[in-house]
One Martini backbone bead per residue (centre of mass of N, CA, C, O) as a GRO file, in nm:
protein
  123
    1UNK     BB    1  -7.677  10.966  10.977
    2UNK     BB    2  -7.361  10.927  10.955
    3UNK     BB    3  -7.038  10.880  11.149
    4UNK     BB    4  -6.745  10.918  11.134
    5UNK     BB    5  -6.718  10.640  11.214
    6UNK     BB    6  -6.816  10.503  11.013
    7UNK     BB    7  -6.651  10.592  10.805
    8UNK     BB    8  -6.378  10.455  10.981
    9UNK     BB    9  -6.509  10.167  10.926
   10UNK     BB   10  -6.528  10.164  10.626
   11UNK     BB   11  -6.244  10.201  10.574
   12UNK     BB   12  -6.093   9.974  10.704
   13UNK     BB   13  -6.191   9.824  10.447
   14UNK     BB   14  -6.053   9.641  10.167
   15UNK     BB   15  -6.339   9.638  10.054
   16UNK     BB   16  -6.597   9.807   9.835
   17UNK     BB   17  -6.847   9.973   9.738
   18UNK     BB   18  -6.963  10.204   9.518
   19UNK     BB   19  -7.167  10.323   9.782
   20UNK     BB   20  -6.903  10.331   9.954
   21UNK     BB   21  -6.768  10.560   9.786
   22UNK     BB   22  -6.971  10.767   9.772
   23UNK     BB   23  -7.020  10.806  10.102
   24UNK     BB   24  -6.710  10.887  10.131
   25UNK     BB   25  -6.705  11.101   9.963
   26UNK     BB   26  -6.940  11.279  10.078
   27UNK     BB   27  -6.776  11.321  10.329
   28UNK     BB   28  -6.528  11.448  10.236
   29UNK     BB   29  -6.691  11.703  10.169
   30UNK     BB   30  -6.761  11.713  10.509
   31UNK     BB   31  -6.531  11.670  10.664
   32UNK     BB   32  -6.506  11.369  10.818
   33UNK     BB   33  -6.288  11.251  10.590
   34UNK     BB   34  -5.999  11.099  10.497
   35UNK     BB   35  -5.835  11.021  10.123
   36UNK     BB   36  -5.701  10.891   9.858
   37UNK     BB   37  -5.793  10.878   9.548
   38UNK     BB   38  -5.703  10.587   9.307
   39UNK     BB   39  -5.639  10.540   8.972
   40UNK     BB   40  -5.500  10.227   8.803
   41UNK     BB   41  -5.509  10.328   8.554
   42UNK     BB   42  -5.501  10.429   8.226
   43UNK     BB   43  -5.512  10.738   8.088
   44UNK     BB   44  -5.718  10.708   7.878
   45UNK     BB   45  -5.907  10.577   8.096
   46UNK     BB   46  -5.908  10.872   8.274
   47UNK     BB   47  -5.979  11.036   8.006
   48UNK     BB   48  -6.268  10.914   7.945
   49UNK     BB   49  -6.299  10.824   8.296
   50UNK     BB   50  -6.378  10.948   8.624
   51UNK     BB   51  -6.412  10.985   8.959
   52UNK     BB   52  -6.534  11.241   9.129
   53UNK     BB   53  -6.244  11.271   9.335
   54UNK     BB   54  -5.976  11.195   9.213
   55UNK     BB   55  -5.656  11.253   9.313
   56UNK     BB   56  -5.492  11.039   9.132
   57UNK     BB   57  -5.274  10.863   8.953
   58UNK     BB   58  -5.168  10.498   8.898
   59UNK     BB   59  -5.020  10.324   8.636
   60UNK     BB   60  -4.957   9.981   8.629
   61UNK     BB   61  -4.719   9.999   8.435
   62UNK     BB   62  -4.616  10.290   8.603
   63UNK     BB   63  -4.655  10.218   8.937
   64UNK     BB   64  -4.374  10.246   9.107
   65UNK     BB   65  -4.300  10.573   8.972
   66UNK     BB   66  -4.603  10.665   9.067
   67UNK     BB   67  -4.614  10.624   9.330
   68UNK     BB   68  -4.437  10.867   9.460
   69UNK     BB   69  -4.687  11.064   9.505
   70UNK     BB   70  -4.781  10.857   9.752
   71UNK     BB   71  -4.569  10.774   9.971
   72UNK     BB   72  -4.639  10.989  10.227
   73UNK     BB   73  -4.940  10.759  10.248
   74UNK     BB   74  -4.856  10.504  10.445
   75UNK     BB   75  -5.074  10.583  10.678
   76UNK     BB   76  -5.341  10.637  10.509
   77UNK     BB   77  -5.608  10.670  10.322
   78UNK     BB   78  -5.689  10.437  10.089
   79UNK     BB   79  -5.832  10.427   9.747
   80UNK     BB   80  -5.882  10.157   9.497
   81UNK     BB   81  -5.907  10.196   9.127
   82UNK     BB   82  -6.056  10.065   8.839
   83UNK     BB   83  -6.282   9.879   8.639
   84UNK     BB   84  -6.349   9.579   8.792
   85UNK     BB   85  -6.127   9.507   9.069
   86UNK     BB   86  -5.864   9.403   8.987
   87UNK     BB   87  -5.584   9.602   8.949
   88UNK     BB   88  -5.670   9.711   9.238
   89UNK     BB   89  -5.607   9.429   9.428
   90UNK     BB   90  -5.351   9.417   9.362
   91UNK     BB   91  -5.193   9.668   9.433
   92UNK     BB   92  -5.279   9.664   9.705
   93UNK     BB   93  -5.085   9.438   9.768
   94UNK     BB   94  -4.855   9.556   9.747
   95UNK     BB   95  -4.862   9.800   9.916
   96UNK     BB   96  -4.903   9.624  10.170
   97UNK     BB   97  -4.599   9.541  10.125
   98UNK     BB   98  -4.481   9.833  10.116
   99UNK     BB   99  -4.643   9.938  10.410
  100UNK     BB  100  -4.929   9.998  10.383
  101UNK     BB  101  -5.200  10.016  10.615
  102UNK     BB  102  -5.471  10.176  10.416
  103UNK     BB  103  -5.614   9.975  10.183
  104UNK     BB  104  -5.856  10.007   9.960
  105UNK     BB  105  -6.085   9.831   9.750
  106UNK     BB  106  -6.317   9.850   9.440
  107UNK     BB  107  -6.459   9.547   9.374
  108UNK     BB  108  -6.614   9.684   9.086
  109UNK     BB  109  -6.567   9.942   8.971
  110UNK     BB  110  -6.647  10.187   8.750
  111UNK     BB  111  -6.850  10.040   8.624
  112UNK     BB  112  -7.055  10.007   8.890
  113UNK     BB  113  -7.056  10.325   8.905
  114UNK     BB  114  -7.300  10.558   9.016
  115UNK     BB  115  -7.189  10.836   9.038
  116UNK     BB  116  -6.988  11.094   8.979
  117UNK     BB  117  -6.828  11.170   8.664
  118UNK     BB  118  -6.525  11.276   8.448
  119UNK     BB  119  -6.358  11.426   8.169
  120UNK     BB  120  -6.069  11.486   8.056
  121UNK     BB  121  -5.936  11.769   8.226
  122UNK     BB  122  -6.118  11.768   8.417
  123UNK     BB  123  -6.307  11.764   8.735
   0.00000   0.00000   0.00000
């Protein structure tokens, strides 16, 4: 079993893979770490699927306006995923560029999650 500080240097990492997101979230849900798991996704793609834990939407799109969510969460440690890891390693850059102090983004995105997702409205 790994200890909060296992957990709190794998949070310090930049890239993170699927395993090492579901491990986070288990984490969270064990109240060992705390972080805000955000999906860069647009709305159709987080309603037809997204990671079970997913804290807020902010759509590439609609990044800058959408970013006002968690404008207070520039000290905190932040998630973030799109669909391959492409367009959530981009927000990273901008993120980390606005101040954003521990912004890790989700390698290979939920195509390659293998944890528990959710549709809908529902969570």
């Amino acid at each position: 079993m790994a200890t909060t500080e296992t957990y709190q240097r794998l949070l310090d990492s930049e890239q993170l893979t699927s395993q090492d997101i579901k491990d986070l979230l288990d984490a969270r849900k064990s109240n060992l770490i705390n972080f805000t798991l955000v999906d860069v996704r647009e709305w159709m793609e987080w309603h037809q699927k997204r990671i079970i834990g997913t804290d807020v939407l902010v759509p590439t799109t609609s990044f800058y306006q959408a970013l006002e969510q968690i404008e207070d969460k520039k000290d905190e440690n932040i998630i973030l995923y799109c669909f391959t890891g492409s367009r959530s390693f981009q927000c990273q850059q901008v993120m980390k560029n606005m101040g954003f102090k521990h912004v890790s983004n989700h390698t290979r995105g939920i195509i390659d999650y293998k944890g528990a997702c959710t549709s809908g409205d529902e969570e």
